[in-house]
C-alpha positions in Angstrom: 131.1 52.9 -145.8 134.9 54.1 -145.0 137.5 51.1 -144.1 138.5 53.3 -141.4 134.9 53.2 -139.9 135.1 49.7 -139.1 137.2 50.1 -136.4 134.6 52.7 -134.3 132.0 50.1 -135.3 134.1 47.5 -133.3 134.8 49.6 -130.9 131.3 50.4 -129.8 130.6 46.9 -129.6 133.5 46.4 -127.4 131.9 49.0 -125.2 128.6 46.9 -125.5 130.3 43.6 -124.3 132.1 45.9 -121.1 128.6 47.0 -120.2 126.9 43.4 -120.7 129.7 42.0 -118.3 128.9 45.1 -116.1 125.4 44.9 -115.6 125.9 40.8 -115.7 125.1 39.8 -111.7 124.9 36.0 -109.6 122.0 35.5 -107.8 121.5 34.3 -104.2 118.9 32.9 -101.9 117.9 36.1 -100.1 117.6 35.3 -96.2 114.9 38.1 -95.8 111.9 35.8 -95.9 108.9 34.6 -94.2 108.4 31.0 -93.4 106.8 30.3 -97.0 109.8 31.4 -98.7 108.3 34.7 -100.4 110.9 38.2 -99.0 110.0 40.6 -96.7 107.4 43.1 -98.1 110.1 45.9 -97.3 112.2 44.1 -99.6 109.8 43.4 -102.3 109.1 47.0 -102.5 112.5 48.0 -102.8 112.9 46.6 -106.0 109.6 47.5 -107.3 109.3 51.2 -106.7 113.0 52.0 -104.6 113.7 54.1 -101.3 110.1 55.7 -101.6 108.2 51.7 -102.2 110.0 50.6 -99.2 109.3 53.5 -96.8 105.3 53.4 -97.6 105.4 50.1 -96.8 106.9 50.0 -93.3 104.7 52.9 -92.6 101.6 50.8 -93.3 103.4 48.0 -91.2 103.5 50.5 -88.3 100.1 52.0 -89.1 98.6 48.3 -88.8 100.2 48.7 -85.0 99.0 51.8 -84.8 102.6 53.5 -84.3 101.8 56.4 -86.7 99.0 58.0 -88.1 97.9 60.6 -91.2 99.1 64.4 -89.9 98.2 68.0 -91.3 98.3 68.7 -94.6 99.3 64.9 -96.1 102.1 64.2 -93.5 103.0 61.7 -91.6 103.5 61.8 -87.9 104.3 59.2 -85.1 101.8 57.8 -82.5 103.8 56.8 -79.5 106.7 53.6 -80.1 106.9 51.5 -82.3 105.6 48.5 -81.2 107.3 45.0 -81.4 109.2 44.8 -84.4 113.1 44.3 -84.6 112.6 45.2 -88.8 115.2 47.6 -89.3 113.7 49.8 -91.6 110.3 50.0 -89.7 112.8 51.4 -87.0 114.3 53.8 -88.8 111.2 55.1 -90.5 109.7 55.4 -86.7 113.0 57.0 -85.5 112.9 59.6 -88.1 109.6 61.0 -87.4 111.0 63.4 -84.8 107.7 65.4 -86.0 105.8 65.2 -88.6 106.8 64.5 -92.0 105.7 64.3 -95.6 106.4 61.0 -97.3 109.3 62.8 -99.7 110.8 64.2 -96.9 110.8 61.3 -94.5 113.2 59.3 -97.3 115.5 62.1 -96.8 116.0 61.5 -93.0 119.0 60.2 -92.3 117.9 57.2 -89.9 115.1 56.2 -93.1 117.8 56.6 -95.1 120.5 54.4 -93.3 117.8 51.3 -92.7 116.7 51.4 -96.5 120.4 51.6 -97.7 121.2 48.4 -95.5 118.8 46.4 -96.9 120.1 47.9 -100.3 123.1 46.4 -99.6 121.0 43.2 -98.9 119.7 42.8 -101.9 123.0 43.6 -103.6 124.3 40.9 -101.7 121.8 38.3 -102.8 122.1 38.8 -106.1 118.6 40.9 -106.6 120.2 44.5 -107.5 123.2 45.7 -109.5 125.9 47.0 -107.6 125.9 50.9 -108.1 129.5 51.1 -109.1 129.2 48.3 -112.0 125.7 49.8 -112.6 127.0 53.4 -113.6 130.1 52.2 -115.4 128.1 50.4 -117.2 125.8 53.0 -118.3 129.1 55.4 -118.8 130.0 52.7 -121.6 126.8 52.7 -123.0 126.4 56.2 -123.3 129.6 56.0 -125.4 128.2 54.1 -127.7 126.4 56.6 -129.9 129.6 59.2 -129.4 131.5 56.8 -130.4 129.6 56.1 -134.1 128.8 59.8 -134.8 132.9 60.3 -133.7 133.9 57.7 -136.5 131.5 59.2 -139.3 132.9 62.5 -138.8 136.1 61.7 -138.8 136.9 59.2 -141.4 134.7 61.6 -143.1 131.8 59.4 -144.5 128.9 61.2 -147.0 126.8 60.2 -149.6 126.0 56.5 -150.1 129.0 55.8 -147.6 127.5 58.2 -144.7 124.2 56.8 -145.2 125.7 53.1 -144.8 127.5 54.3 -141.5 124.2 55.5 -140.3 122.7 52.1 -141.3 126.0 49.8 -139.8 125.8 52.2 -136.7 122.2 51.9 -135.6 122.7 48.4 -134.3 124.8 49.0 -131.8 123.3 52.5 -130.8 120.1 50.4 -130.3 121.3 47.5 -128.6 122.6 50.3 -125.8 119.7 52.0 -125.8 117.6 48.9 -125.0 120.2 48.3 -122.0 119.8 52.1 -120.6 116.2 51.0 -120.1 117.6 48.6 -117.7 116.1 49.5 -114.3 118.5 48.2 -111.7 116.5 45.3 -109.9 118.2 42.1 -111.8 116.0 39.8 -114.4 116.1 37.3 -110.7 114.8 40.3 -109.1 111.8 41.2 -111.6 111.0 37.1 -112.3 110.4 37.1 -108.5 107.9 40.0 -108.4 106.2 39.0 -111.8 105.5 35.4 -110.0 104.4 36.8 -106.8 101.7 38.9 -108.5 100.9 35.6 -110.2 100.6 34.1 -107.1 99.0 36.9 -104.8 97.1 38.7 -107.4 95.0 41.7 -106.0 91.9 41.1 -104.7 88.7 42.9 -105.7 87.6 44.2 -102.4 90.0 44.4 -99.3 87.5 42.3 -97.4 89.1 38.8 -98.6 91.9 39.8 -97.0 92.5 39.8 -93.3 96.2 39.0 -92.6 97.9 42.3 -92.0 101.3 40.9 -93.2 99.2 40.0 -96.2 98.4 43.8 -96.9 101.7 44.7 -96.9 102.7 42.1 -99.7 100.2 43.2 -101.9 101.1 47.2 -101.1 105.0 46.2 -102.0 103.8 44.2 -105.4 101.2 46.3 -106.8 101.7 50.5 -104.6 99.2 53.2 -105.4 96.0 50.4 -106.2 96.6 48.4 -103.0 97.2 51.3 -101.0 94.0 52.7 -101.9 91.5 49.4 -101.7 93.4 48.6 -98.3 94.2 52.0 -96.7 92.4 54.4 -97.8 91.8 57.0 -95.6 95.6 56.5 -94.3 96.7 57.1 -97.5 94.6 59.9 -98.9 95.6 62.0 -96.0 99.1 60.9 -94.7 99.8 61.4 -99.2 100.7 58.3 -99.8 100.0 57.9 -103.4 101.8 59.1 -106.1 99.3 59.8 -108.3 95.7 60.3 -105.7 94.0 61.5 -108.4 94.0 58.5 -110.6 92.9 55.9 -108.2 89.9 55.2 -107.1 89.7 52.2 -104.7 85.9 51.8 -106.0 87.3 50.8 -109.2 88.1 46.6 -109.5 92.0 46.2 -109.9 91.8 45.7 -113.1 90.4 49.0 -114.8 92.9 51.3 -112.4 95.7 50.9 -115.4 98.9 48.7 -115.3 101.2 48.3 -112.8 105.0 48.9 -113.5 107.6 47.2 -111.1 111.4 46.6 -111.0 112.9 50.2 -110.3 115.6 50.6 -107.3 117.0 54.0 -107.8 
C-alpha cells in the first residue's frame, strides 16, 4: 500500500471519531410518565415508529373517548371535542381535523405537526433522541468516509498488490460508518427502554385480557400495525391505520404476524 495512503486512512478515522462524539448523547429521566414510571404512550411511539407512531396513537386515545371516528374512503374525521385531556398532541391531532383526513395527511397539518415536534424536543431534552443538528453532521462525516478512501487510492495512485491492500486497509473504516448510518435516531437509552417494555407488556393473544384503555395505547405505541389490529380493528381497517392492512390479520396469535421493528424517529 502507498506511504501516502496512510494519511486518508487516518483521516477517515478521524471522521469516524467526529461522528462517534456526534451521535454520542446524555440521558435524562423523562417527566412524561404515568404514575408507574413507564412514558406516555405518545412518547413511546415517537421513538418507535416517528411523527406517523405518535399521531395513530393519540387518535386511538381520542377514539377510546369517542372524539373521532373512521371517515370515507380510510380517513379520519372528528366527532365533536375532544374530551378531557390536556395531552398536547391529542390536541393538536383533534385541532387539525378541520375535516376529514387521511392519516398521511393529518401529520402534515400544521397544529399535528407543532404538538409532535414539541414533544420531539422533549425527548431530545431527556436524552432519548439525537439532536437533528449533531445527528446530520454526523452522518455528513460518515458519508465522507468512503470518499475519503477511494480519494486516497486514486490519488497516491495505488494498483496491483498495493491497490488491493488499500481496498483491504480501507474497508474497516468504510464498514465501521456504514454500521453507524444504520443508526436510527432514538438513543441505545431510547431503544433499551422500549425492548424492556415489550418484555414487560408483551402482547396479549386476544384483546379480551385487556380492559384498561390507557393500556391499549401502550401496547399500540410498543408493537403498531399487530396491536392496532387485535385492539381496533374495525377503527383501523377503515380510518387506514395500518401500514401494511394486508399483512395483518388480528385472527392470527402475535406471534406468527412477523417481527416487530422499533426505534425509528425521523
Amino acid at each position: 500500500m502507498p506511504t501516502g495512503m496512510w494519511w486518508f486512512i487516518g483521516a477517515a478515522c478521524g471522521q469516524l471519531l467526529f461522528a462517534a462524539v456526534l451521535l454520542r448523547t446524555r440521558s435524562k429521566e423523562s417527566e412524561e410518565t404515568d404514575p408507574d414510571g413507564v412514558p406516555q404512550p405518545q412518547a413511546l411511539a415517537l421513538l418507535r415508529g416517528g411523527r406517523r407512531a405518535a399521531v395513530t396513537v393519540a387518535l386511538v386515545a381520542l377514539h377510546q373517548r369517542g372524539a373521532v371516528a373512521a371517515g370515507r374512503k380510510h380517513t379520519i374525521r372528528a366527532n365533536g371535542g375532544p374530551g378531557p385531556t390536556r395531552d398536547p398532541v391529542q390536541l393538536g391531532v383533534h385541532g387539525a381535523l378541520h375535516r376529514a383526513f387521511a392519516l398521511r395527511d393529518l401529520t402534515l397539518r400544521p397544529e399535528a405537526r407543532r404538538a409532535v415536534d414539541a414533544l420531539r424536543g422533549d425527548l431530545r431534552g431527556a436524552g432519548l433522541l439525537r439532536p437533528p443538528a449533531r445527528w446530520w453532521a454526523a452522518r455528513a462525516f460518515l458519508g465522507c468516509v468512503p470518499l475519503t478512501v477511494v480519494v486516497g487510492a486514486y490519488v497516491t495512485g495505488a494498483s496491483g498488490a498495493g491497490l488491493a491492500g488499500t481496498l483491504a486497509v480501507g474497508a474497516v473504516p468504510v464498514l465501521v460508518a456504514m454500521a453507524l448510518l444504520r443508526l436510527p435516531p432514538a438513543t441505545r437509552t431510547a431503544r433499551r427502554l422500549l425492548s424492556g417494555l415489550r418484555e414487560r407488556y408483551p402482547l396479549p393473544a386476544h384483546r379480551r385480557e385487556v380492559t384498561d384503555g390507557w393500556l391499549v395505547q401502550l401496547y399500540v405505541a410498543l408493537y403498531g400495525d399487530p396491536a392496532l389490529a387485535l385492539f381496533l380493528p374495525r377503527f383501523s381497517r377503515d380510518g387506514g391505520l395500518l401500514d401494511r392492512p394486508g399483512e395483518v390479520d388480528p385472527n392470527r396469535p402475535p406471534q406468527e404476524r412477523g417481527p416487530v421493528t422499533g426505534g425509528g424517529a425521523g
